[in-house]
Every structure is written in structure tokens, then in C-alpha cells.
PDB file of N, CA, C and O in Angstrom:
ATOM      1  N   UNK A   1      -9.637 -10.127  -6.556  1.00  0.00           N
ATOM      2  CA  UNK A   1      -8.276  -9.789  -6.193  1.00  0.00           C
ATOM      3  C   UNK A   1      -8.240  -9.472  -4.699  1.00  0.00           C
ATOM      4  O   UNK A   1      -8.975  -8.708  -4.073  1.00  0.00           O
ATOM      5  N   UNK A   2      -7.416 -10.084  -4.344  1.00  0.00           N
ATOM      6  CA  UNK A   2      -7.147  -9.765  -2.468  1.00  0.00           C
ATOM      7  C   UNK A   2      -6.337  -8.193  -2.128  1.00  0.00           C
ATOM      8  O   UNK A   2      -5.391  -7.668  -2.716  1.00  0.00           O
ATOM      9  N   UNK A   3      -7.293  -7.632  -0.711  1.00  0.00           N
ATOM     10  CA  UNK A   3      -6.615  -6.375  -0.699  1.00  0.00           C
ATOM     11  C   UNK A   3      -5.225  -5.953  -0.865  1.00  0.00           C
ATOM     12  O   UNK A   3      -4.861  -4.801  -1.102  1.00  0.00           O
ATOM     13  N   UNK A   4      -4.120  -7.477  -0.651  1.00  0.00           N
ATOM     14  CA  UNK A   4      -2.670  -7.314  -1.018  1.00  0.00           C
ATOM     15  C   UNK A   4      -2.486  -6.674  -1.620  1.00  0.00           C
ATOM     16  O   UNK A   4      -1.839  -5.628  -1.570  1.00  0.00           O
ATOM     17  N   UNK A   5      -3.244  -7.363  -2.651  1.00  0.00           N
ATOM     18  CA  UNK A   5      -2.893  -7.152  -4.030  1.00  0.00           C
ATOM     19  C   UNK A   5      -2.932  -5.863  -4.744  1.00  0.00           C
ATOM     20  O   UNK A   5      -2.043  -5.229  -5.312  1.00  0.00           O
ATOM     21  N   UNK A   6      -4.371  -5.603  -4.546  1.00  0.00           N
ATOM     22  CA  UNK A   6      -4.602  -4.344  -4.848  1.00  0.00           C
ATOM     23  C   UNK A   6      -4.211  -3.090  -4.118  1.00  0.00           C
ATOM     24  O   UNK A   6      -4.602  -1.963  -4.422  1.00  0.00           O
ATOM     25  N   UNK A   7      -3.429  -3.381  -3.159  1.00  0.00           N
ATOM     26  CA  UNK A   7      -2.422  -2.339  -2.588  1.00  0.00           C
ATOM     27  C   UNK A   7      -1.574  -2.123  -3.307  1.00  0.00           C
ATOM     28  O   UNK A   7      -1.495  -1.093  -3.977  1.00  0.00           O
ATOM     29  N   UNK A   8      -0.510  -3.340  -3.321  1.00  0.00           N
ATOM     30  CA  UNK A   8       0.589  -3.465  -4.608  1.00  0.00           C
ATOM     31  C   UNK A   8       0.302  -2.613  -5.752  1.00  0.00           C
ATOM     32  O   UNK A   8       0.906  -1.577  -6.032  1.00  0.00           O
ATOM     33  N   UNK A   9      -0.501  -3.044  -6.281  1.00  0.00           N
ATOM     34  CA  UNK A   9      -0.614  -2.642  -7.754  1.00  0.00           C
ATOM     35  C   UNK A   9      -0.936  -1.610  -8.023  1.00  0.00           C
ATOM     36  O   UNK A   9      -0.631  -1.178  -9.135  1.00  0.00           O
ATOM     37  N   UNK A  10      -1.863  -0.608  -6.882  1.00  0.00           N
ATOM     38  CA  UNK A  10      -2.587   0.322  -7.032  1.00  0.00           C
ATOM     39  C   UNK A  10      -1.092   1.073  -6.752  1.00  0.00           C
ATOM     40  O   UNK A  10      -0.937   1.810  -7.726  1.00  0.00           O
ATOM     41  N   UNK A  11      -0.038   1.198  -5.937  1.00  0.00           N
ATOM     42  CA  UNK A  11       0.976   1.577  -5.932  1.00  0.00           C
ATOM     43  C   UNK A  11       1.770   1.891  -6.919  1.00  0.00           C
ATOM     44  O   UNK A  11       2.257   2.983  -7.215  1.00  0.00           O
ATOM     45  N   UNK A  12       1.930   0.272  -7.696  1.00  0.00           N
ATOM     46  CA  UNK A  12       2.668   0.395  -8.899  1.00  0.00           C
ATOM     47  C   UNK A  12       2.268   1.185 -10.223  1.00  0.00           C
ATOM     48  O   UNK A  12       3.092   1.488 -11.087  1.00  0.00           O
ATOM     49  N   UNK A  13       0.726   1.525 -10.292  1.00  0.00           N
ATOM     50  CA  UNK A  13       0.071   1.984 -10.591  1.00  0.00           C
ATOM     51  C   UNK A  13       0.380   3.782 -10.867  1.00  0.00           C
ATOM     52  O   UNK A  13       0.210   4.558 -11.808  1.00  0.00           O
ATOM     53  N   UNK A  14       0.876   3.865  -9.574  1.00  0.00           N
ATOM     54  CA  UNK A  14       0.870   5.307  -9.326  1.00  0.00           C
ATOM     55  C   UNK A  14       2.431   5.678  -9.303  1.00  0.00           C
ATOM     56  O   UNK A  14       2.694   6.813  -8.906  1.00  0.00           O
ATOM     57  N   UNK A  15       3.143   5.122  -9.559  1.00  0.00           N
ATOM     58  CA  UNK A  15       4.655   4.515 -10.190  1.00  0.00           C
ATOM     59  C   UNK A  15       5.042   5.028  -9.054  1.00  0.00           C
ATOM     60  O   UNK A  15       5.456   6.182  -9.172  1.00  0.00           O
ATOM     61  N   UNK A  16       5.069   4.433  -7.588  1.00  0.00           N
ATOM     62  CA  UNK A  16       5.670   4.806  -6.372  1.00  0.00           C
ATOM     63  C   UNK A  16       6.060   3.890  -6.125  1.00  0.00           C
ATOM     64  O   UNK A  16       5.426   2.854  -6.324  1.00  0.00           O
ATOM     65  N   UNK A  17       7.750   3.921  -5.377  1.00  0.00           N
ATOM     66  CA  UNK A  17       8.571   3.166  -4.387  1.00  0.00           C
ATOM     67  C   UNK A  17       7.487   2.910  -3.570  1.00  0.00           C
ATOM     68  O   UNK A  17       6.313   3.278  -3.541  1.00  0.00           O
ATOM     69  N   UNK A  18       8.319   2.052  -2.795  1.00  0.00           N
ATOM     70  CA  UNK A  18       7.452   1.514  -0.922  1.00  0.00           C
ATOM     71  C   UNK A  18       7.114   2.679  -0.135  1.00  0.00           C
ATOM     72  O   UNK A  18       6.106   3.051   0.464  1.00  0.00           O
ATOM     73  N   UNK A  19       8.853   3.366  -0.421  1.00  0.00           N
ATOM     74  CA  UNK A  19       9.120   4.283   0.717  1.00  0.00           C
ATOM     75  C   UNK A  19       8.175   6.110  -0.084  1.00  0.00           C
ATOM     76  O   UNK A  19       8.048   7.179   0.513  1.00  0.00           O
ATOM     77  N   UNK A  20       7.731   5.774  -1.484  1.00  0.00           N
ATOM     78  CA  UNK A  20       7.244   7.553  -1.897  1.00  0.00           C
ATOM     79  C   UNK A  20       5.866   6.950  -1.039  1.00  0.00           C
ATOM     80  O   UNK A  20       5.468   7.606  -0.077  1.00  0.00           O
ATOM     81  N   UNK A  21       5.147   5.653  -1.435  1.00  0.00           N
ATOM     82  CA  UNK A  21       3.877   5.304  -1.147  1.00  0.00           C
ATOM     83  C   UNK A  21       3.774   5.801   0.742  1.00  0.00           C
ATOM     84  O   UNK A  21       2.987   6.686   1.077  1.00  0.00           O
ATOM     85  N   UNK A  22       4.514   5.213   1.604  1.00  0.00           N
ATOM     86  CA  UNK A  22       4.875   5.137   2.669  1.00  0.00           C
ATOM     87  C   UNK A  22       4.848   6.615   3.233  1.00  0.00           C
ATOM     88  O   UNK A  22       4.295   6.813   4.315  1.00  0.00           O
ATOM     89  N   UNK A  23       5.539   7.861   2.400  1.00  0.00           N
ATOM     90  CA  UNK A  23       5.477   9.019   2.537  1.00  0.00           C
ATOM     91  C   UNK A  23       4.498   9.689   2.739  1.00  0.00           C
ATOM     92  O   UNK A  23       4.126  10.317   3.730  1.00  0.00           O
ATOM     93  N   UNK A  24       3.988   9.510   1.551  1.00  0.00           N
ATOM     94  CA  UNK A  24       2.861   9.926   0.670  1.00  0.00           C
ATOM     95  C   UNK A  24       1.199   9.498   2.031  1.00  0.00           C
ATOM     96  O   UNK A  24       0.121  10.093   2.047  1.00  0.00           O
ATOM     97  N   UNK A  25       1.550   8.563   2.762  1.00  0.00           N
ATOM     98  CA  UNK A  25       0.740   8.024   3.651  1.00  0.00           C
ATOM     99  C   UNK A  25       0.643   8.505   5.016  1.00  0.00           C
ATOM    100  O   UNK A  25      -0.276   8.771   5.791  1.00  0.00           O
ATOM    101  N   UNK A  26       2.041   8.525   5.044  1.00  0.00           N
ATOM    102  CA  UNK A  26       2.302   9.334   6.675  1.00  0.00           C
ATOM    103  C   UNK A  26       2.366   7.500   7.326  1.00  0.00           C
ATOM    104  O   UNK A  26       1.694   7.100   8.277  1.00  0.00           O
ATOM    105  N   UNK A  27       3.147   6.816   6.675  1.00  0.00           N
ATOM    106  CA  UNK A  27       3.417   5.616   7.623  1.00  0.00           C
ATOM    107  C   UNK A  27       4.845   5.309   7.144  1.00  0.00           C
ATOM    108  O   UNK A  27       5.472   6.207   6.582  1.00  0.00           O
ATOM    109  N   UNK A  28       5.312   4.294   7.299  1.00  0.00           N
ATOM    110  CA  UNK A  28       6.385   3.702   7.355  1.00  0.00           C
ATOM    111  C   UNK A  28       6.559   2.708   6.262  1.00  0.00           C
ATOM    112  O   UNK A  28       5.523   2.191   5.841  1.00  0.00           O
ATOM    113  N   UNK A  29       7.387   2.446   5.872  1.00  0.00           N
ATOM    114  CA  UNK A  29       8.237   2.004   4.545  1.00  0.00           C
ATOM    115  C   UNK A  29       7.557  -0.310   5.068  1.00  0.00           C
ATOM    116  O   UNK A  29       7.040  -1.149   4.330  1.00  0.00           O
ATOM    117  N   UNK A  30       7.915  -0.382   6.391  1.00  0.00           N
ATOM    118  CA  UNK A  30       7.119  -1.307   6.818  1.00  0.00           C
ATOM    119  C   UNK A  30       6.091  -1.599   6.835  1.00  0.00           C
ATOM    120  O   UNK A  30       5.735  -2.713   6.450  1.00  0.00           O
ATOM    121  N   UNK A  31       5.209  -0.626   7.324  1.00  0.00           N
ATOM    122  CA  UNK A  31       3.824  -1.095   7.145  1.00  0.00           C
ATOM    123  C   UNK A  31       3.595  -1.350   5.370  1.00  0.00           C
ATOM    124  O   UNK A  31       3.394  -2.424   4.804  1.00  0.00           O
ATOM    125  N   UNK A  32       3.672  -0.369   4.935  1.00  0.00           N
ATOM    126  CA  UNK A  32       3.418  -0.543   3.474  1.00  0.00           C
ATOM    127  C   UNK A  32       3.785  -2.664   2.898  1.00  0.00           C
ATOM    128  O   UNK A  32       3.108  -3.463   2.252  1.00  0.00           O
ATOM    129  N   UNK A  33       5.227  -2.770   3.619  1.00  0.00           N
ATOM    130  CA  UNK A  33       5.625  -3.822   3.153  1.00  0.00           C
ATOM    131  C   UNK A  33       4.832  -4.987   3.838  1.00  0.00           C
ATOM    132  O   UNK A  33       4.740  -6.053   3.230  1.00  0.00           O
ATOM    133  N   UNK A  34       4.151  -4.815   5.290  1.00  0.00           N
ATOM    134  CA  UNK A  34       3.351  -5.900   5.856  1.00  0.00           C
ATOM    135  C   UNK A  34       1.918  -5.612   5.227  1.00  0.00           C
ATOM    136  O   UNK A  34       1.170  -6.576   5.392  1.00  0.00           O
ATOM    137  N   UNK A  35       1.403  -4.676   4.632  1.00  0.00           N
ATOM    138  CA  UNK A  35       0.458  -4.531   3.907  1.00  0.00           C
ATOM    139  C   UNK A  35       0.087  -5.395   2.497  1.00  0.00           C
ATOM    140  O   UNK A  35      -0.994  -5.935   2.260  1.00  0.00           O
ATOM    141  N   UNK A  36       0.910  -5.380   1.902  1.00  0.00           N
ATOM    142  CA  UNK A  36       1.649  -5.584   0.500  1.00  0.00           C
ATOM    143  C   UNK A  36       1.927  -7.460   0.653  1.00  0.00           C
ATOM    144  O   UNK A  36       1.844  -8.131  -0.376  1.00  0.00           O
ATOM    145  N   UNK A  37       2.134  -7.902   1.523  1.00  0.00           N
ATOM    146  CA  UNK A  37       2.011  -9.411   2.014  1.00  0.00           C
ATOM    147  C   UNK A  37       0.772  -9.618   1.701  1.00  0.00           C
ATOM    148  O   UNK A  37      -0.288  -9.009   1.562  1.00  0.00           O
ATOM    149  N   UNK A  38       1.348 -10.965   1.612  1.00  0.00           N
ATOM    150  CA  UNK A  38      -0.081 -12.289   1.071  1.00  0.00           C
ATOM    151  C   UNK A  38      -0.847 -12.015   2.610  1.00  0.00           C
ATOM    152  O   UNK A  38      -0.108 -12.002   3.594  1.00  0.00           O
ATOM    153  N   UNK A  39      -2.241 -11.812   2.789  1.00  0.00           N
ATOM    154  CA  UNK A  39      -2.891 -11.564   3.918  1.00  0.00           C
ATOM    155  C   UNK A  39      -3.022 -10.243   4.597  1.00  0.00           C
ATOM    156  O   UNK A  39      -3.945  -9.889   5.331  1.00  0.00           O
ATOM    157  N   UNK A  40      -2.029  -9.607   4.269  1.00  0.00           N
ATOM    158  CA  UNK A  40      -1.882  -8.018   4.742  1.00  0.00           C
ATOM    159  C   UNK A  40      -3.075  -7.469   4.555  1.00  0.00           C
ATOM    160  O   UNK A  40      -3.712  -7.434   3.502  1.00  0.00           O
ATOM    161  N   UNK A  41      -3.400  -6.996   5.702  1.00  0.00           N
ATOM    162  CA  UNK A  41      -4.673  -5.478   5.390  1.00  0.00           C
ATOM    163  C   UNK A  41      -3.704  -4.545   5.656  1.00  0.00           C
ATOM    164  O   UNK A  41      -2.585  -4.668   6.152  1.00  0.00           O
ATOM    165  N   UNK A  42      -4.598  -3.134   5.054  1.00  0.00           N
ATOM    166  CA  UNK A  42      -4.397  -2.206   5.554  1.00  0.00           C
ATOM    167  C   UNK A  42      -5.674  -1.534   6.431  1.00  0.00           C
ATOM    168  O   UNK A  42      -6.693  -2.220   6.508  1.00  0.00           O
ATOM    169  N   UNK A  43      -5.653  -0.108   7.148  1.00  0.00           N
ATOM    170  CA  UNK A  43      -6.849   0.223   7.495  1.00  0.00           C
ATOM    171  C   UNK A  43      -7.221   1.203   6.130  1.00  0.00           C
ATOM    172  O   UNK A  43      -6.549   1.677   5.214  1.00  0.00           O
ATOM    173  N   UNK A  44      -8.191   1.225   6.387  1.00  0.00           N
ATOM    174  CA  UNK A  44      -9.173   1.886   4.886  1.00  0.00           C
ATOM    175  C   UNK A  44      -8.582   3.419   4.680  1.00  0.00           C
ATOM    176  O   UNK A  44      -8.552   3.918   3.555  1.00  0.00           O
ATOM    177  N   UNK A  45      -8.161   4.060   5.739  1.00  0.00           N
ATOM    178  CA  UNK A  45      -8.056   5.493   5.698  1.00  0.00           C
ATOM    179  C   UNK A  45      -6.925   5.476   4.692  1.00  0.00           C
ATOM    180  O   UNK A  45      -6.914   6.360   3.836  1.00  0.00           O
ATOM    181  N   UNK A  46      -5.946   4.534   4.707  1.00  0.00           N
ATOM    182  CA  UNK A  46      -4.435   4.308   3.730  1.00  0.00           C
ATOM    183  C   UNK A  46      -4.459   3.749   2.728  1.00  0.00           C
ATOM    184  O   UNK A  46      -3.662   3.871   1.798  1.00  0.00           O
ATOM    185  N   UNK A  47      -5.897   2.682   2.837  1.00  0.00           N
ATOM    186  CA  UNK A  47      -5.936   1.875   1.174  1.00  0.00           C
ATOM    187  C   UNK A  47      -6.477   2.835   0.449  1.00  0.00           C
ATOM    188  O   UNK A  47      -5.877   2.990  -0.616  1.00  0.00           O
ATOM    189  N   UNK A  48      -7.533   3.663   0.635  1.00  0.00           N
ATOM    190  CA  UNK A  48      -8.240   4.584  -0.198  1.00  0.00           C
ATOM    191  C   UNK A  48      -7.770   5.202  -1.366  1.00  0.00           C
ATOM    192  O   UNK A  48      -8.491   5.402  -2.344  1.00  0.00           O
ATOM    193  N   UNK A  49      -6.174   5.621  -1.274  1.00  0.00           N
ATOM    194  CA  UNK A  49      -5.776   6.383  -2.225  1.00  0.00           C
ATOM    195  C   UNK A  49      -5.226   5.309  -3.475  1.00  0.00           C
ATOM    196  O   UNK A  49      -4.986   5.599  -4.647  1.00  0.00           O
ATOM    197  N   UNK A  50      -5.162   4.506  -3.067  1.00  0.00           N
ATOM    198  CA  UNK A  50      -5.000   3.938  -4.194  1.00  0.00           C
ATOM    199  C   UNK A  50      -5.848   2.950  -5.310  1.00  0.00           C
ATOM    200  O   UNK A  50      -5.447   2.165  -6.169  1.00  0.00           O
ATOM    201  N   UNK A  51      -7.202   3.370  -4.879  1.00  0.00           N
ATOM    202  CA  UNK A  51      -8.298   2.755  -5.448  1.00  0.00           C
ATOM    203  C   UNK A  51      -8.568   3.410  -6.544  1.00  0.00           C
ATOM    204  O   UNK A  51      -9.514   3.064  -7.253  1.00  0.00           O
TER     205      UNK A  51
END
């Protein structure tokens, strides 16, 4: 599974909007969404929680 993905899901997972995930991160409702794209990374310090 590509890190997209498992951003997404690990999100949906944790039954959070863009914007609770985004909160919850200390980033922006955007990044989350350029994350969450086919190819999107995130940096590790933000993917972590949802592993």
C-alpha cells in the first residue's frame, strides 16, 4: 500500500475529517489533502500517528 494511502485510511480509521486530522497535526486542512494524493508524502513526524 502506498504512503497515500495509508494516510487516508489510517485517518479514516481514526474517524477524522481532513480538517480534525489537520488539527490534531498542527498543519493545515491542505497539506493533509496534498498528502492524501496519489504520490503525496508526508514527513514522518505527521504520518506516525496514524500507523
Amino acid at each position: 500500500m502506498s504512503s497515500h494511502n495509508l494516510i487516508r485510511e489510517g485517518r479514516k480509521r481514526l474517524g477524522m475529517s481532513e480538517q480534525q486530522f489537520a488539527d490534531t497535526l498542527g498543519v493545515s486542512r491542505g497539506a493533509v489533502q496534498q498528502w492524501e494524493k496519489p504520490g503525496g508524502t508526508a514527513p514522518i513526524r505527521h504520518a506516525w500517528p496514524t500507523c
